[in-house]
C-alpha atoms as one frame of an Amber mdcrd trajectory, in Angstrom:
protein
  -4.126  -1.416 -26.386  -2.254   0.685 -23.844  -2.003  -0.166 -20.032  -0.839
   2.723 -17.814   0.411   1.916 -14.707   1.013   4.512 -11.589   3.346   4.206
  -8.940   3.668   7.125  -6.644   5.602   8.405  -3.546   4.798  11.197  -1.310
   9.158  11.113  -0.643  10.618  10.477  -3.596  13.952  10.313  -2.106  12.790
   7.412   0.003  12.012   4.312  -1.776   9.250   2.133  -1.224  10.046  -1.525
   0.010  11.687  -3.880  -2.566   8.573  -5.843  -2.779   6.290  -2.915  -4.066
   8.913  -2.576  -6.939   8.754  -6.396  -7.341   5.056  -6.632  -7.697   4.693
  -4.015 -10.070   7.695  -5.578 -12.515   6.077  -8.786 -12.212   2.534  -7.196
 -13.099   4.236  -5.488 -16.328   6.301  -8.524 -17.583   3.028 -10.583 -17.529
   1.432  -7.776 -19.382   3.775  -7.555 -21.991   4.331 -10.965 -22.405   0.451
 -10.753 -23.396   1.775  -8.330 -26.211   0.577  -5.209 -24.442   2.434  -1.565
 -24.525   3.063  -0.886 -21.114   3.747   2.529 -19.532   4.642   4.137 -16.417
   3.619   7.221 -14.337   5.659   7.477 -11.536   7.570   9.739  -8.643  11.384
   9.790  -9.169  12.144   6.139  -7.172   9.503   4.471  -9.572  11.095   5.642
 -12.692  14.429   4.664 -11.309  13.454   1.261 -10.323  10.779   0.184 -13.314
  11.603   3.346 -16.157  13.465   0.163 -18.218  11.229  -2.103 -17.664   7.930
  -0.273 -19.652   7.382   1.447 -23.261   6.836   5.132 -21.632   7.677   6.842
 -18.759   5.915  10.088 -17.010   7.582  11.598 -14.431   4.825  12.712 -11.786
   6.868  14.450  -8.947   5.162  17.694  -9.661   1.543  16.065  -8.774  -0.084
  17.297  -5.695   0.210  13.496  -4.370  -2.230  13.171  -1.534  -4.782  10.354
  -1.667  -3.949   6.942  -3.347  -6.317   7.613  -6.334  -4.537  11.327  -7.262
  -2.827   9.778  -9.480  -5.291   7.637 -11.881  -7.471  10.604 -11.484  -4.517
  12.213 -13.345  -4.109   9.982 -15.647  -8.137  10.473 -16.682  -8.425  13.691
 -16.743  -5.185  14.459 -18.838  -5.299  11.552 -21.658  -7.607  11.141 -24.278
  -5.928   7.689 -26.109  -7.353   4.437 -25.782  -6.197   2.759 -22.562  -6.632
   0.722 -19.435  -5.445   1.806 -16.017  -3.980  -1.098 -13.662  -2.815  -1.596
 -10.263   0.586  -2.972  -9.734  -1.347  -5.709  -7.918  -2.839  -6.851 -10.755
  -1.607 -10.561 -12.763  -2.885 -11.078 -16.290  -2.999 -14.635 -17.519  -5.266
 -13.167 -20.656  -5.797 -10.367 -22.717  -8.933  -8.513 -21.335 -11.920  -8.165
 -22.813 -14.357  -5.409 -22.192 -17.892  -4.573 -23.220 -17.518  -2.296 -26.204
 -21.223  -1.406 -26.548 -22.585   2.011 -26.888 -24.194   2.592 -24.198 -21.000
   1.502 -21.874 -19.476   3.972 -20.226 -17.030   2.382 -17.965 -15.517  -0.905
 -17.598 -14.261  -1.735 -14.095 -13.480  -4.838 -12.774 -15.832  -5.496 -10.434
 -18.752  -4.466  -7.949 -17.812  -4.624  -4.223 -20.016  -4.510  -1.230 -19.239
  -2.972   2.150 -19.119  -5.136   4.839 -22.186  -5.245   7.117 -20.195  -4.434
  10.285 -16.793  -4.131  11.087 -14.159  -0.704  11.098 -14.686  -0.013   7.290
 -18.616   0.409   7.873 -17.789   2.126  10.755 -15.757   4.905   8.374 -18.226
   4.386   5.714 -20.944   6.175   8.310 -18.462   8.796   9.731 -17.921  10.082
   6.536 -21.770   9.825   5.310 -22.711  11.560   8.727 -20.492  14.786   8.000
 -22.998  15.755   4.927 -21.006  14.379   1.625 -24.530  14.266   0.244 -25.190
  18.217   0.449 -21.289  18.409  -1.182 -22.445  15.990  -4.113 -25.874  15.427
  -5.103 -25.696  12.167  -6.686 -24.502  10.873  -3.374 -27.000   8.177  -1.798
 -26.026   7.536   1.487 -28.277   4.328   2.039 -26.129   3.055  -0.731 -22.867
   0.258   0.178 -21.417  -0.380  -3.448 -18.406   0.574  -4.943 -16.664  -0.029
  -8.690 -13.064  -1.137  -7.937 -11.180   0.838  -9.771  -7.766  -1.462  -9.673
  -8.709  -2.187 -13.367 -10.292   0.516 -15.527 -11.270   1.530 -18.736 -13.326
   5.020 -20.170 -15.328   4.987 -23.384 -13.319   8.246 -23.752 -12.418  11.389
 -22.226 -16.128  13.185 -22.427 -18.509  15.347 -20.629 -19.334  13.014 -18.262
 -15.838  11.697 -16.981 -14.520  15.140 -16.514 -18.043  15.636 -14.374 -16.833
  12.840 -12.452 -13.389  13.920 -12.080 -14.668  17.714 -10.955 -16.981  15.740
  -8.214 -13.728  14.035  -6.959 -11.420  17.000  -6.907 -14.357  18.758  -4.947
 -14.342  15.516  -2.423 -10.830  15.844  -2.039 -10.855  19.687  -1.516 -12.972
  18.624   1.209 -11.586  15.876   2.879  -8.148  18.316   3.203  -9.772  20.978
   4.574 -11.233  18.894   6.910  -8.956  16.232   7.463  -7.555  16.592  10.896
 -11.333  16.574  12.327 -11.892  13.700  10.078  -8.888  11.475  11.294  -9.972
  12.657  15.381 -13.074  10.823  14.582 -11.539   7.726  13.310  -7.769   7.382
  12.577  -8.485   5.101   9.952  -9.627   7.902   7.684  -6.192   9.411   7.659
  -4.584  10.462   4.812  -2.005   7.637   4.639  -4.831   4.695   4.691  -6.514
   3.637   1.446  -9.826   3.547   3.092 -10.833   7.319   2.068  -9.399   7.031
  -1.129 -11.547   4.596  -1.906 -14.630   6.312  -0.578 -14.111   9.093  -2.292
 -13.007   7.499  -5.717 -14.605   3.959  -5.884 -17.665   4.948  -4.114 -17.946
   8.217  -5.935 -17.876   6.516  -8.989 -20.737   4.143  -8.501 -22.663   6.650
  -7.051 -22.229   8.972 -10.357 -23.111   5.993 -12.862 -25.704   4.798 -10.691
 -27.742   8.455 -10.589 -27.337   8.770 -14.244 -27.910   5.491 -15.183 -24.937
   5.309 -16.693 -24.341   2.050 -18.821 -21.156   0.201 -17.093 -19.230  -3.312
 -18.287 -17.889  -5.280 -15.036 -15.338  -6.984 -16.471 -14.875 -10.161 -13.426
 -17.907 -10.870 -14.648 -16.631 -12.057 -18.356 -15.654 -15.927 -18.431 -12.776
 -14.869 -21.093 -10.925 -12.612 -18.556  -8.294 -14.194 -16.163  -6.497 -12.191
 -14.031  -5.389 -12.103 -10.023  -5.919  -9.110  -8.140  -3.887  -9.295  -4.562
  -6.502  -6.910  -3.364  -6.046  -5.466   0.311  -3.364  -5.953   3.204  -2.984
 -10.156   2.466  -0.806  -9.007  -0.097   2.267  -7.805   2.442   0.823 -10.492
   5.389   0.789 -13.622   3.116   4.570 -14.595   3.283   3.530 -17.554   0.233
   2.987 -14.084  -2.125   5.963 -12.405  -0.844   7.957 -15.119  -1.389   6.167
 -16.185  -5.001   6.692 -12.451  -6.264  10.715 -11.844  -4.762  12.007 -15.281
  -6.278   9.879 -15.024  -9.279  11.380 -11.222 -10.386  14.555 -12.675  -9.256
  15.492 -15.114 -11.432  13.491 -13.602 -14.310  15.913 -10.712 -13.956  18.891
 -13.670 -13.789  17.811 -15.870 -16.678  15.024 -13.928 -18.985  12.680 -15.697
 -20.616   9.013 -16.554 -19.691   6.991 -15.400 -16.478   5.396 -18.598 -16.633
   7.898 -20.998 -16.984   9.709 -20.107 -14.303   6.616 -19.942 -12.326   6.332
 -23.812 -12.585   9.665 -24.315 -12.565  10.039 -22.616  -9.030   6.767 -24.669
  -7.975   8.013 -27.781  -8.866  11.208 -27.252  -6.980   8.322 -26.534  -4.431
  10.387 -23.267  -3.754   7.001 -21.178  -4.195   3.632 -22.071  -3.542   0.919
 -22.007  -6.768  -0.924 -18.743  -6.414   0.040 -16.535  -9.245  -1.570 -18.410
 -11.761  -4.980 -20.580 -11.740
C-alpha cells in the first residue's frame, strides 16, 4: 500500500517554517518504519527539504495552488493505483485498516460535527446563505457534518469520484469569482484560512455520499487503527508538540535508527513530553 503525501506552497521560493518540514519527516519515517512506500507531491521547497526522505517525488509547481485541498483533489482525480492520502499531521503507530466491502466507497477517518456556535458556524451560515445549494444540488444546508479528509482512501478512480471532484472544481470556480465579497463578509473565509477549504472539500464530500447513499468506512472508528492526528491550530500553539517533533527529527537525522526509541529515550531524559505515541 501506497501513502501519498502533499506539501504545497503558494511561493515556492519562500520556505515554510522548519517545523512544517519537521512534522511531515516525522509523519513519513513513522510510516515507513510501518513498511509503507511513501511518496511526495510537493512545490519546489518541499521536494528540496523531504525529496530524500520518500520513495517518489512529484513536482507540483505548475498546480493552480489556491485552497488547501487543490492539491489532494489532484492527487484523486489524476491517479488510479491503490493508495491512501495523508496529512503531514498525521502519526501512525499501526498499519491501517479500512473497510474493504463492496458497497464502500470511501474510507475517511472520521465524522466531525460543527460547532453549535462560535466563528466557524458563523462561516458555515455565510457561505450557506449565498445559495451553494442552487450551485450543487446535493447540498443540504440544515446539514453540520463533514468527512475529514486528513486520512483518505477511494475504492477507485470511478464515475462517482470524478462527480465529486467536478462538484468541487465548480465550488472553487465559485468561491474565486466571488472571493473578495466573500472575505468582506467574514475575513475568516479568506483564501489563506483552512476554514473554506474545508467547507468546500470535507463538507462537500459528506454531502455527496450522504445524497447518494453512498456506502463509507470511518476508519477512527476501527479498534485496530492507531494513529495521532494534530488536527487544527494546537499544533503550532502547543510548545510540548513543537518541541516533541524539532528534537525528535533532530536526533533521528543525528543517530538513525528507530522513531520510537528515541521517542522514549528523549522522554525519559524528560526532554519531551509523551504525546506522540499512546
Amino acid at each position: 500500500m501506497k501513502l501519498i503525501w502533499s506539501l504545497a506552497n503558494r511561493m515556492p521560493e519562500v520556505p515554510h517554517s522548519p517545523y512544517i518540514y519537521d512534522m511531515f519527516y516525522l509523519s513519513i519515517h513513522m510510516a515507513k518504519e510501518l513498511g509503507y512506500e511513501t511518496i511526495l507531491y510537493g512545490s519546489t521547497d518541499a521536494v528540496d527539504r523531504l525529496g530524500d526522505y520518500v520513495d517518489e517525488t512529484y513536482n507540483i509547481d505548475n498546480l493552480d495552488y489556491r485552497l488547501f485541498d487543490d492539491t489532494k483533489i489532484y492527487i484523486w482525480k489524476t491517479r488510479s493505483d491503490d493508495y491512501i492520502t495523508i496529512d503531514g499531521d498525521v502519526f501512525l503507530h499501526s498499519k491501517l485498516e479500512f473497510n474493504k466491502n463492496q458497497s464502500t466507497f470511501v474510507s475517511f477517518d472520521e465524522i466531525v460535527n460543527l460547532p453549535n456556535d462560535g466563528y466557524i458556524k458563523e462561516s458555515y451560515d455565510i457561505v450557506n446563505k449565498l445559495g451553494i445549494s442552487q450551485i450543487i444540488p446535493e447540498w443540504d444546508t440544515t446539514q453540520t457534518k463533514s468527512f475529514s479528509t486528513n486520512l483518505i482512501h477511494w475504492k477507485s478512480n470511478n464515475g462517482v469520484l470524478q462527480y465529486f471532484i467536478k462538484s468541487y472544481e465548480t465550488l472553487r470556480e465559485w468561491y474565486l469569482k466571488n472571493e473578495d465579497y466573500i472575505t468582506k463578509l467574514n475575513s475568516e473565509l479568506a483564501i489563506g484560512n483552512s476554514l473554506i477549504s474545508h467547507f468546500l472539500c470535507e463538507h462537500l464530500l459528506q454531502r455527496i455520499v450522504s445524497y447518494y447513499s453512498l456506502g463509507y468506512d470511518e476508519m477512527r472508528l476501527n479498534t485496530k487503527n492507531s494513529y495521532y492526528h494534530w488536527q487544527g491550530s494546537d499544533k503550532f500553539t502547543n510548545m510540548d508538540k513543537v518541541e516533541c517533533v524539532r528534537l525528535v527529527v533532530e536526533r533521528h537525522k543525528q543517530v538513525g535508527g528507530n522513531i520510537k526509541d528515541i521517542y522514549d529515550y528523549l522522554v525519559e531524559l524528560q526532554l519531551i513530553q509523551p504525546i506522540l505515541y499512546p
